[in-house]
FIKOLZA-1660 file (N, C-alpha, C; in steps of 0.1 Angstrom, whole numbers, plus 5000, padded with zeros to 4 digits):
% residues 210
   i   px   py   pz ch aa at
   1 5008 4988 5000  A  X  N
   1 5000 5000 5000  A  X CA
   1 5009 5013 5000  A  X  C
   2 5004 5022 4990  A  X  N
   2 5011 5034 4992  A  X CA
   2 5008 5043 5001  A  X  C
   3 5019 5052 5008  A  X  N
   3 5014 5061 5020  A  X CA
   3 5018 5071 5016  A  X  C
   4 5011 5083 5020  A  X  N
   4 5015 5098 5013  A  X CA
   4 5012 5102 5030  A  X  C
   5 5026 5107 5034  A  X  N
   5 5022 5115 5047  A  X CA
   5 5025 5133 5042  A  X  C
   6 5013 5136 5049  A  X  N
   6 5007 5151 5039  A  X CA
   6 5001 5160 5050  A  X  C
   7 5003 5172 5050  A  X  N
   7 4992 5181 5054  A  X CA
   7 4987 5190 5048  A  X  C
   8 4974 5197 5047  A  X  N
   8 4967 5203 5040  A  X CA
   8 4972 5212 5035  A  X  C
   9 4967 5215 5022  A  X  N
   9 4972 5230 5011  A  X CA
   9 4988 5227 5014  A  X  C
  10 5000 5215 5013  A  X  N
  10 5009 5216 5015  A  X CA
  10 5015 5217 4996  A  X  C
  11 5028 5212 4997  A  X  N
  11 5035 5201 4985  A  X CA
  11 5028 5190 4985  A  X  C
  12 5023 5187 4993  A  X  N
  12 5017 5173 4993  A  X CA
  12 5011 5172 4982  A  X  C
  13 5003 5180 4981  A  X  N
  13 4991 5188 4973  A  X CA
  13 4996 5179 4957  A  X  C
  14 5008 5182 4956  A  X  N
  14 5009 5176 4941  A  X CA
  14 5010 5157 4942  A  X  C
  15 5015 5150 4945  A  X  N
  15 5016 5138 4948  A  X CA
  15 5003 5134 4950  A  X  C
  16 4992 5142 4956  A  X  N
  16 4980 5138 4965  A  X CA
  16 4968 5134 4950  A  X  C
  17 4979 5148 4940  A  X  N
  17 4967 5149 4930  A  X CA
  17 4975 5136 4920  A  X  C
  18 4984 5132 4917  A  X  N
  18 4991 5123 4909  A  X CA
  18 4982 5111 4911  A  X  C
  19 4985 5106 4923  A  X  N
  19 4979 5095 4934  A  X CA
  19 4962 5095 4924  A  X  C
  20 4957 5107 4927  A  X  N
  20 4939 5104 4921  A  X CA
  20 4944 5102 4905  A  X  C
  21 4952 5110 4900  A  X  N
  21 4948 5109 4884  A  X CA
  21 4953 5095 4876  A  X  C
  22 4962 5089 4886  A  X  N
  22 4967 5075 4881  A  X CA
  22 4951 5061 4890  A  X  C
  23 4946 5066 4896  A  X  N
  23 4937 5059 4904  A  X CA
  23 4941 5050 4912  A  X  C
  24 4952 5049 4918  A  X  N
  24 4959 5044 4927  A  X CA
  24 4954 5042 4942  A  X  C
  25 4954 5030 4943  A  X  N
  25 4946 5030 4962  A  X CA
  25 4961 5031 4972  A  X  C
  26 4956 5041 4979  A  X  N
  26 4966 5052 4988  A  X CA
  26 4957 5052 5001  A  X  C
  27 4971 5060 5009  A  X  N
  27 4967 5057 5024  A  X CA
  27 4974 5072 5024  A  X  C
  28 4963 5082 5028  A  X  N
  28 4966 5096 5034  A  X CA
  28 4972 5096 5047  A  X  C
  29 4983 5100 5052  A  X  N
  29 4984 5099 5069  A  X CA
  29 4988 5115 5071  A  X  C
  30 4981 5121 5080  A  X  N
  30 4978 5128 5083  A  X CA
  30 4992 5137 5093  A  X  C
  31 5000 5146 5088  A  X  N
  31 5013 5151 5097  A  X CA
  31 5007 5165 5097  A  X  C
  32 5006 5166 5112  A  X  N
  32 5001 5176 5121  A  X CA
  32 5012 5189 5120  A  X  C
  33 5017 5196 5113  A  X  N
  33 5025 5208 5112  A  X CA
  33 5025 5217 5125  A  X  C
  34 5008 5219 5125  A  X  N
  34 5007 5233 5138  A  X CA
  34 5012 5232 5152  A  X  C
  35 5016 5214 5151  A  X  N
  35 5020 5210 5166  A  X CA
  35 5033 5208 5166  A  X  C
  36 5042 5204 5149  A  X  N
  36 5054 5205 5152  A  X CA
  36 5056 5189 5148  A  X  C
  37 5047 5181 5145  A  X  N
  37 5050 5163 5145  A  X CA
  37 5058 5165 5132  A  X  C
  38 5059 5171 5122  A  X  N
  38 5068 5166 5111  A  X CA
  38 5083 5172 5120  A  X  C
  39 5087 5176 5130  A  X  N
  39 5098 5178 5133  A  X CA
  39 5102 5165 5149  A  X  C
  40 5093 5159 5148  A  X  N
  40 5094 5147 5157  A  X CA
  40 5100 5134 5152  A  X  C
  41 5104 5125 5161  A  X  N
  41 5110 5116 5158  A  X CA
  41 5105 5108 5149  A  X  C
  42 5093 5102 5153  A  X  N
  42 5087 5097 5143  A  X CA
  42 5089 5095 5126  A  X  C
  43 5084 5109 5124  A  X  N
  43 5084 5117 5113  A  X CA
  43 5095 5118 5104  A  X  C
  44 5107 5127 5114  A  X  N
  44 5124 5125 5110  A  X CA
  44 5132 5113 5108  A  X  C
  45 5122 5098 5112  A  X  N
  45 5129 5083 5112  A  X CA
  45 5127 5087 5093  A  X  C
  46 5117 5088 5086  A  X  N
  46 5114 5091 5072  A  X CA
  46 5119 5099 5066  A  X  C
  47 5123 5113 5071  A  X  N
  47 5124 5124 5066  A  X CA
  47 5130 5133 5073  A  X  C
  48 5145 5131 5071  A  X  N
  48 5157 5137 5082  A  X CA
  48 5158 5148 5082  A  X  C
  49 5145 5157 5067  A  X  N
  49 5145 5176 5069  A  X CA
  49 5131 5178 5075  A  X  C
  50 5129 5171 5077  A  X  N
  50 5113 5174 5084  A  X CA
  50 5103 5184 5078  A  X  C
  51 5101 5179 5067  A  X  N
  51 5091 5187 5054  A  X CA
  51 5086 5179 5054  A  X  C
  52 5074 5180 5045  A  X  N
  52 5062 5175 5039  A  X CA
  52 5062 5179 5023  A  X  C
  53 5064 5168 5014  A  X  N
  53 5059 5153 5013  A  X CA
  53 5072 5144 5018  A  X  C
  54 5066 5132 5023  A  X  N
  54 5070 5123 5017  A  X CA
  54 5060 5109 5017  A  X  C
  55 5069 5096 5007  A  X  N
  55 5059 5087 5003  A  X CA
  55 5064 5074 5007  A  X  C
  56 5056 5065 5014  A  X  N
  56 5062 5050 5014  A  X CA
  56 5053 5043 5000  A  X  C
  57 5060 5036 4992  A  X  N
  57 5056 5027 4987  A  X CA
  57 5064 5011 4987  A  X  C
  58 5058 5002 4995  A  X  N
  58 5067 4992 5005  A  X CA
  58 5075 4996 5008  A  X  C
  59 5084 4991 5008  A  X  N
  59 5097 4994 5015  A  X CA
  59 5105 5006 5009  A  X  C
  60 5104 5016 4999  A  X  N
  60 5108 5025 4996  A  X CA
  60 5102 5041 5003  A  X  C
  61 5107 5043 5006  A  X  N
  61 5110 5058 5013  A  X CA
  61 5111 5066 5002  A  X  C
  62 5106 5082 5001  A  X  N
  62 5113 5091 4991  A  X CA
  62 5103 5103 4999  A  X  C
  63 5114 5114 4999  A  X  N
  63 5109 5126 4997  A  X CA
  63 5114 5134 4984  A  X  C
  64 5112 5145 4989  A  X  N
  64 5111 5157 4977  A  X CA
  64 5101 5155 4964  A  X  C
  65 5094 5166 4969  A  X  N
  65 5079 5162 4959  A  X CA
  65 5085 5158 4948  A  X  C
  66 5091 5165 4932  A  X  N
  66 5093 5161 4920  A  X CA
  66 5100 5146 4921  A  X  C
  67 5106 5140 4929  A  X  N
  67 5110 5129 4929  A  X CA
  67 5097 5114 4932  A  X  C
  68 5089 5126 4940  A  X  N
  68 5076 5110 4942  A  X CA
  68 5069 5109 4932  A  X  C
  69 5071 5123 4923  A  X  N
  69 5058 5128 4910  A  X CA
  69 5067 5115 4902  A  X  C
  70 5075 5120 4903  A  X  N
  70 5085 5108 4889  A  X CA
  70 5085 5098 4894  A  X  C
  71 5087 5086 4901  A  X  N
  71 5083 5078 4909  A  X CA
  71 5069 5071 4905  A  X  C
  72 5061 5080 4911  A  X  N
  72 5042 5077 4906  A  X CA
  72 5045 5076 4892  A  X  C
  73 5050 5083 4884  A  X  N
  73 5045 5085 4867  A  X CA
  73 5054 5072 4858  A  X  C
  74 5070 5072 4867  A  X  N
  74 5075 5060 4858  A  X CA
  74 5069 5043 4861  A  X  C
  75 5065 5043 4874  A  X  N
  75 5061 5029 4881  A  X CA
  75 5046 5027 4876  A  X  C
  76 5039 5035 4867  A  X  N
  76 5028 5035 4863  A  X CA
  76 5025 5040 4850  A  X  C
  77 5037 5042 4841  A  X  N
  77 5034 5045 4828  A  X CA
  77 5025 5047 4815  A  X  C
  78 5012 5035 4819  A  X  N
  78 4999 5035 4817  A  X CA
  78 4991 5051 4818  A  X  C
  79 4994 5056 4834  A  X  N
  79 4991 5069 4834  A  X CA
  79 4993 5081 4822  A  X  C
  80 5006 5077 4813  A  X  N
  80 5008 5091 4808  A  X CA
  80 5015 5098 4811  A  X  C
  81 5017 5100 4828  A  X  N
  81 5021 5116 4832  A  X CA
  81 5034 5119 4826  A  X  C
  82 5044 5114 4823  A  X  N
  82 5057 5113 4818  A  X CA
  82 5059 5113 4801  A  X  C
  83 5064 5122 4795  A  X  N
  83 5071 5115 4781  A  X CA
  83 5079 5100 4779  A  X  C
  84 5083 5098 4773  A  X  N
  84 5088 5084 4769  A  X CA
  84 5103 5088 4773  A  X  C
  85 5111 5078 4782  A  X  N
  85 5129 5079 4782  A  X CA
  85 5133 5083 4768  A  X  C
  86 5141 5092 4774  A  X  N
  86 5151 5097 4757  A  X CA
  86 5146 5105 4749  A  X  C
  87 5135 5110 4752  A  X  N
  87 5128 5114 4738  A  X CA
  87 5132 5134 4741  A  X  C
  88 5128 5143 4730  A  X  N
  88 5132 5153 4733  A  X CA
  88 5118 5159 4745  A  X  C
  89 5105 5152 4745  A  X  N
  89 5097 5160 4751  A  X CA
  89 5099 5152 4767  A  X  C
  90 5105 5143 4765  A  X  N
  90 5110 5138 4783  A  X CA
  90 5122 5150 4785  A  X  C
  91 5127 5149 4778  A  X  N
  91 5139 5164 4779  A  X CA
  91 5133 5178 4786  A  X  C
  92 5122 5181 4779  A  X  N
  92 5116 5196 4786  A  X CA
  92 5109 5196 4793  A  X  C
  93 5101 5182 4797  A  X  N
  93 5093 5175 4807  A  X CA
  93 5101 5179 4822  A  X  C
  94 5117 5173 4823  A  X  N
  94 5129 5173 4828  A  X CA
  94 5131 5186 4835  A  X  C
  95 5131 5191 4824  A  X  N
  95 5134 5207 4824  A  X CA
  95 5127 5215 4830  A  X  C
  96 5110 5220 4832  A  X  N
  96 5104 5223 4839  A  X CA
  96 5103 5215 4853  A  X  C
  97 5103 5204 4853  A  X  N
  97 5100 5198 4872  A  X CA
  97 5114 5206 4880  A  X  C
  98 5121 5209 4875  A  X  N
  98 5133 5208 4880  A  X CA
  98 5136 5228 4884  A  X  C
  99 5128 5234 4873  A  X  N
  99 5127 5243 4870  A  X CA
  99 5119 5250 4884  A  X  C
 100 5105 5244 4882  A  X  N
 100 5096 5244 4888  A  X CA
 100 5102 5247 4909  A  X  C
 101 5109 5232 4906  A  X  N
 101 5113 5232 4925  A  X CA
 101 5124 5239 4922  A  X  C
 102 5132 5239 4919  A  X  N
 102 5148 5251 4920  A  X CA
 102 5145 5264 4921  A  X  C
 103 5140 5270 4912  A  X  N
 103 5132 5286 4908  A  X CA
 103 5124 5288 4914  A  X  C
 104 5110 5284 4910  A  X  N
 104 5097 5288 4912  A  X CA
 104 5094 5288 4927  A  X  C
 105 5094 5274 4936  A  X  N
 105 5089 5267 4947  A  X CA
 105 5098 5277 4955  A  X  C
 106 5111 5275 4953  A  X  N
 106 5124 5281 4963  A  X CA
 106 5124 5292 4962  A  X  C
 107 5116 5304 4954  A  X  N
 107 5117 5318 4958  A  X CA
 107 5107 5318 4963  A  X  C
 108 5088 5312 4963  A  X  N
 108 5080 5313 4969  A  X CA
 108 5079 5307 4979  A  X  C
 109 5088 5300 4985  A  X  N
 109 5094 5297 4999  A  X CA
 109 5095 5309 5014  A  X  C
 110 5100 5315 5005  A  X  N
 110 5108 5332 5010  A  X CA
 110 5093 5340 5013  A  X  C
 111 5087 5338 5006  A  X  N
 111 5070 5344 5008  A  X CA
 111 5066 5344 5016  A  X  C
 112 5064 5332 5024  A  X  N
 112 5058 5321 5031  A  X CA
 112 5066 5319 5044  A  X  C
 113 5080 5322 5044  A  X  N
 113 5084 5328 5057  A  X CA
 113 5096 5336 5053  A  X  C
 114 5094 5345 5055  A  X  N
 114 5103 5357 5053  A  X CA
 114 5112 5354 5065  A  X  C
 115 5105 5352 5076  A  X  N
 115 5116 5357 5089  A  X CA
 115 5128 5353 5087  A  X  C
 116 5129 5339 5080  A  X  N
 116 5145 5332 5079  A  X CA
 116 5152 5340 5071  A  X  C
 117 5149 5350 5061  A  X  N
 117 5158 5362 5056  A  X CA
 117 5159 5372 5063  A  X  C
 118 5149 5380 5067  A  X  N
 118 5147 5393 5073  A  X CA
 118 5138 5395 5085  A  X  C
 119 5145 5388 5097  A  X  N
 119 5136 5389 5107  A  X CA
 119 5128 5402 5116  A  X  C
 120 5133 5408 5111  A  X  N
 120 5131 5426 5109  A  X CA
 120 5116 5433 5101  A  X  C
 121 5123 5425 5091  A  X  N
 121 5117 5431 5076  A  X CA
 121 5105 5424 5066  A  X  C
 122 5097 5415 5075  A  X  N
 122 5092 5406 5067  A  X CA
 122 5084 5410 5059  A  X  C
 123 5079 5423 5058  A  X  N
 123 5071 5431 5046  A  X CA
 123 5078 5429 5033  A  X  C
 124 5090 5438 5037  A  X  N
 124 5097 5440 5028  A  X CA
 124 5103 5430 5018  A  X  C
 125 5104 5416 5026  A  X  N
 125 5107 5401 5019  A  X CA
 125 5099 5398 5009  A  X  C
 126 5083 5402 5015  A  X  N
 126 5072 5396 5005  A  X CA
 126 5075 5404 4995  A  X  C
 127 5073 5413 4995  A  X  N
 127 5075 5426 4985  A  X CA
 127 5086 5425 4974  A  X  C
 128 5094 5420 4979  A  X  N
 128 5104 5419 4970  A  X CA
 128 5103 5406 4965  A  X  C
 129 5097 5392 4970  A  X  N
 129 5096 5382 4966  A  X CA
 129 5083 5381 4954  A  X  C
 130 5074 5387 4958  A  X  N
 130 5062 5392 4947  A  X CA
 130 5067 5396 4931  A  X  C
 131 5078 5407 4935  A  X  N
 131 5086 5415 4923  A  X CA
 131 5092 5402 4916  A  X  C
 132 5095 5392 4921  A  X  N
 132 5105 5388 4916  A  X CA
 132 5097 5369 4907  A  X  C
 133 5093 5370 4917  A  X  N
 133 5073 5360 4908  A  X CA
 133 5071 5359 4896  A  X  C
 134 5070 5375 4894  A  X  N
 134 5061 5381 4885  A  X CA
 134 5068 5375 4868  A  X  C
 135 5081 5377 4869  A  X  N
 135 5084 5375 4857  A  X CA
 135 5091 5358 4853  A  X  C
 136 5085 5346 4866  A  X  N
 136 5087 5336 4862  A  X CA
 136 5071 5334 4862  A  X  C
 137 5061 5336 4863  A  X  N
 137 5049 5337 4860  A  X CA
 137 5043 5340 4845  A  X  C
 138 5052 5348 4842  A  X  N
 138 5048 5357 4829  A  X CA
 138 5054 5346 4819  A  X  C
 139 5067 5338 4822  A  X  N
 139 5073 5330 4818  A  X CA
 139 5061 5318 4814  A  X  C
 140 5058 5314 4822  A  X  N
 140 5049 5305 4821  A  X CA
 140 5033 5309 4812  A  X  C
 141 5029 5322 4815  A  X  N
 141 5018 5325 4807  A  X CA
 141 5023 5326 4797  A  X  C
 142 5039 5327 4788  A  X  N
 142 5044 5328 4775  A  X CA
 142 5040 5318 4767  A  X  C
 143 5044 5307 4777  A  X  N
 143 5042 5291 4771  A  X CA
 143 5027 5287 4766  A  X  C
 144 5019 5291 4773  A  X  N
 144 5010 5292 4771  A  X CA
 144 5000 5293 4765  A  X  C
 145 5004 5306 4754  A  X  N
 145 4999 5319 4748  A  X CA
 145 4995 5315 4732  A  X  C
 146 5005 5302 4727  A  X  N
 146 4998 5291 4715  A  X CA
 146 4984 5284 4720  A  X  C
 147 4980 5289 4731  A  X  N
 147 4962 5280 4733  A  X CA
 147 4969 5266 4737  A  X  C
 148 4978 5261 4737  A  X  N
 148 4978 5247 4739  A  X CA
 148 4972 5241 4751  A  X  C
 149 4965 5232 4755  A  X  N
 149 4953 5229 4764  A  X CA
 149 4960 5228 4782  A  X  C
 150 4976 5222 4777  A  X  N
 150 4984 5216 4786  A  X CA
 150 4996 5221 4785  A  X  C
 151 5000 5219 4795  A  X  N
 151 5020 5230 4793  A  X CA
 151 5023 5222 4783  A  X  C
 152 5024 5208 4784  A  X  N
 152 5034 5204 4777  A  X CA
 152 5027 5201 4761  A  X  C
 153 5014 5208 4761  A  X  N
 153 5009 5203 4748  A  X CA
 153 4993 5195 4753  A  X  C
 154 4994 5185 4738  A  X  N
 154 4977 5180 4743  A  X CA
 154 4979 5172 4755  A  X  C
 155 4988 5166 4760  A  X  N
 155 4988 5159 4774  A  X CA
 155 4991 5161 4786  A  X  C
 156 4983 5158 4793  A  X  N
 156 4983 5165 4808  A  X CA
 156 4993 5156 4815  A  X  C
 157 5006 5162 4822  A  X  N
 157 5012 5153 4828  A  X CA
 157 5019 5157 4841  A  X  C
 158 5030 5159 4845  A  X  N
 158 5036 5159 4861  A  X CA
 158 5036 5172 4861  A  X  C
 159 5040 5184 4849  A  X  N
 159 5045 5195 4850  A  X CA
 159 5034 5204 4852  A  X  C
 160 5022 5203 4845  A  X  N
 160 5007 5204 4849  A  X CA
 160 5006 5203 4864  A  X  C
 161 5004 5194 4873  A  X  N
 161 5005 5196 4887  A  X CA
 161 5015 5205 4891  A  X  C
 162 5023 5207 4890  A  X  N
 162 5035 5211 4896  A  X CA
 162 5032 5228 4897  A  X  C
 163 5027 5230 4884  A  X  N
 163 5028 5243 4880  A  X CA
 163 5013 5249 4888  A  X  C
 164 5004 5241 4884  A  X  N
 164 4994 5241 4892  A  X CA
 164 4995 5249 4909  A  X  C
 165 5000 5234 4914  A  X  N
 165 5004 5237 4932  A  X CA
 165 5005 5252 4934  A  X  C
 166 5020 5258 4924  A  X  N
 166 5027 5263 4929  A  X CA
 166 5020 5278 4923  A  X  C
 167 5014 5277 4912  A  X  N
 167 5009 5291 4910  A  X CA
 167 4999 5295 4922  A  X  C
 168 4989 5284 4926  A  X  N
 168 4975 5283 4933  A  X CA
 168 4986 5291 4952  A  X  C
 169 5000 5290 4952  A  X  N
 169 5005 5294 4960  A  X CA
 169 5009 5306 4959  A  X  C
 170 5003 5315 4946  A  X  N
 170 4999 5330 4944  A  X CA
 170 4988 5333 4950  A  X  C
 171 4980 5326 4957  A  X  N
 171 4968 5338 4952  A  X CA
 171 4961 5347 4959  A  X  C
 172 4972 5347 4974  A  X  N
 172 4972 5358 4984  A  X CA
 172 4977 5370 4980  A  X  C
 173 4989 5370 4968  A  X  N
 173 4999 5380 4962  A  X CA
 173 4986 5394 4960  A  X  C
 174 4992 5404 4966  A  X  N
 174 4987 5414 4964  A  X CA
 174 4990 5423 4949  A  X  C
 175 4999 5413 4942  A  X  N
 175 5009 5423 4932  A  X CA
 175 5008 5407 4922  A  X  C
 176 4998 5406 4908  A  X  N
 176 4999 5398 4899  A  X CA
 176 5000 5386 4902  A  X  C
 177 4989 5380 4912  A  X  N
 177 4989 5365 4913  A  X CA
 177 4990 5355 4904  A  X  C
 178 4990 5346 4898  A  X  N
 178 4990 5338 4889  A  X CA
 178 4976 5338 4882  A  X  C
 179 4967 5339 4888  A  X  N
 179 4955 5337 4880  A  X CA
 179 4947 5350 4872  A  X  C
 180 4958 5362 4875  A  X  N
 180 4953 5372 4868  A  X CA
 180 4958 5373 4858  A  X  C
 181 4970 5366 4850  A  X  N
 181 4978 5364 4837  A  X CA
 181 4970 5359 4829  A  X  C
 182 4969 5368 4816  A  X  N
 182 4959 5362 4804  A  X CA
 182 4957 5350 4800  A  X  C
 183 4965 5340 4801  A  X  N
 183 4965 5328 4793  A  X CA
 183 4965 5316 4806  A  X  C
 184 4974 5321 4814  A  X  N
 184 4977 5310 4828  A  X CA
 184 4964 5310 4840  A  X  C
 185 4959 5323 4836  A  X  N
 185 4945 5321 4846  A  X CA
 185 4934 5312 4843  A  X  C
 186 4932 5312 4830  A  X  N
 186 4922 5301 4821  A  X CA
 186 4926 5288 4826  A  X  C
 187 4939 5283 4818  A  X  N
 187 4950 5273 4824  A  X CA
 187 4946 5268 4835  A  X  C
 188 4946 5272 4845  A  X  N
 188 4948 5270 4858  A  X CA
 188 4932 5268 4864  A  X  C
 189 4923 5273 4857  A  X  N
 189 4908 5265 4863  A  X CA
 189 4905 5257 4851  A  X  C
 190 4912 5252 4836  A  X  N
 190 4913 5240 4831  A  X CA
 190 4915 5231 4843  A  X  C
 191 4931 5231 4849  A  X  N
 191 4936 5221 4857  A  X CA
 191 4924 5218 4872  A  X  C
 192 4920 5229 4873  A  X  N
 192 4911 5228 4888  A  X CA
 192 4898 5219 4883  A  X  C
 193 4893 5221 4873  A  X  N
 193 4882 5211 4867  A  X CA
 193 4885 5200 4868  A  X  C
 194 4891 5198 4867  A  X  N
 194 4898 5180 4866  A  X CA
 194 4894 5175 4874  A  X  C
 195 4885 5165 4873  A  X  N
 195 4877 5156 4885  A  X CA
 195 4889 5150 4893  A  X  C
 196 4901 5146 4889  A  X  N
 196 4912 5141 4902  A  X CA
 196 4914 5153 4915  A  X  C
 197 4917 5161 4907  A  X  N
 197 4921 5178 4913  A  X CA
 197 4906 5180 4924  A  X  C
 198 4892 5181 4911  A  X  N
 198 4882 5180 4926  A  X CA
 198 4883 5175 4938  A  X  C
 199 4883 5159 4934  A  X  N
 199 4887 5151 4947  A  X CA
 199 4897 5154 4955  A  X  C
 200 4909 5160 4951  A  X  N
 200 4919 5164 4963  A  X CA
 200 4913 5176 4969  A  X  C
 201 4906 5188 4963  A  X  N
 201 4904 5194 4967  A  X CA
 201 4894 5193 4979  A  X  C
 202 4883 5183 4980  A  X  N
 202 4872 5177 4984  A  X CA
 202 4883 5173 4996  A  X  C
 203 4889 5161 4998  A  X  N
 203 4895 5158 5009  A  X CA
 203 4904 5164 5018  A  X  C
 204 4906 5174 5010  A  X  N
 204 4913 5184 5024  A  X CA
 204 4911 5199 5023  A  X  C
 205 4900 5196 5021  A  X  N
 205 4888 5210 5030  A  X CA
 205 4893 5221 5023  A  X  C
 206 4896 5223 5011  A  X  N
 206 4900 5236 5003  A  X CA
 206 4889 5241 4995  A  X  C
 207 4889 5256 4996  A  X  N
 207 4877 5260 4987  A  X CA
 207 4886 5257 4971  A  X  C
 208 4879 5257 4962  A  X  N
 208 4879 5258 4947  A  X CA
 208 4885 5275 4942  A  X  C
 209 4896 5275 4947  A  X  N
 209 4901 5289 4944  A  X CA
 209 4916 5287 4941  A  X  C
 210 4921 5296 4930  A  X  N
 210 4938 5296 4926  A  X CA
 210 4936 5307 4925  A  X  C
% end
């Protein structure tokens, strides 16, 4: 049985939606943040940085979300989520997940707690973290802007979640959230329609908003 230990509106969030769209029978376990359990022993026996995600499937352990996405998508290839090894669109498939957590995830990290930069200044963090959004957002509405249904084209796959999670992690931004960009706002309540996406939404108590 597979285990996704998760907490709400996390990273989880992408794995949680992989899990529905491949139809995989999963076991949600529930890591309590507000009390501090992902920094408990327990927790740390799995996951020596004490973040959220990670996944058991038997005996395999993995964190860092883009690694369980790939994981889910190669162990189940039927799914789709992945291009074919070797091919040039596994290449740019590659290229965004990677993009996505290095860039994207890791500067809206800074958002989300400023104090570890500027314990002083946490206005000022967001502020300047917002500025700095804007123009890998705009990046992604570029891609976009051919109408193509899906980032990577007609098929919906890992980079679609990813991009998803992490725009929907705009949409407090007082300064060009993601869903106000011409092409990526549409985009992005395509991906929310998605009957997998409902159901994650449905099980951890989120309204229907990016």
């Amino acid at each position: 049985m597979i285990r996704l230990h998760h907490s709400n509106s996390s990273a989880a969030m992408a794995p949680h939606i992989v899990l529905e769209e491949l139809g995989l029978p999963f076991e949600l376990v529930p890591v309590d943040t507000a009390t501090g359990a992902h920094r408990q022993a327990p927790y740390l026996r799995l996951n020596p940085n004490g973040v959220i995600p990670t996944l058991e499937d038997g005996e395999l352990v993995l964190y860092e979300t883009v690694a369980i996405l790939m994981h889910l998508a190669d162990t189940h290839p039927e799914g789709g989520l992945l291009p074919a090894m070797g091919t040039p669109e596994r290449a740019q498939a590659m290229k965004w997940l990677i993009w996505s957590t290095n860039t994207l995830q890791a500067t809206l990290i800074a958002y989300f707690y400023p104090e570890r930069w500027a314990p002083d200044h946490p206005a000022e963090v967001k502020a300047t973290v917002q500025a700095r959004i804007r123009p890998m957002l705009q990046q992604l509405d570029e891609v976009l802007a051919d109408g193509r249904p899906w980032f990577m084209g007609a098929a919906f796959s890992l980079v679609d979640v990813m991009v998803f999670m992490l725009s929907r992690w705009t949409r407090h931004f007082d300064d060009h959230p993601a869903r106000g960009f011409p092409h990526l706002g549409p985009y992005l309540q395509r991906v929310l329609a998605r009957p997998a996406v409902q159901r994650v939404f449905a099980r951890e108590g989120l309204q229907p908003f990016v």
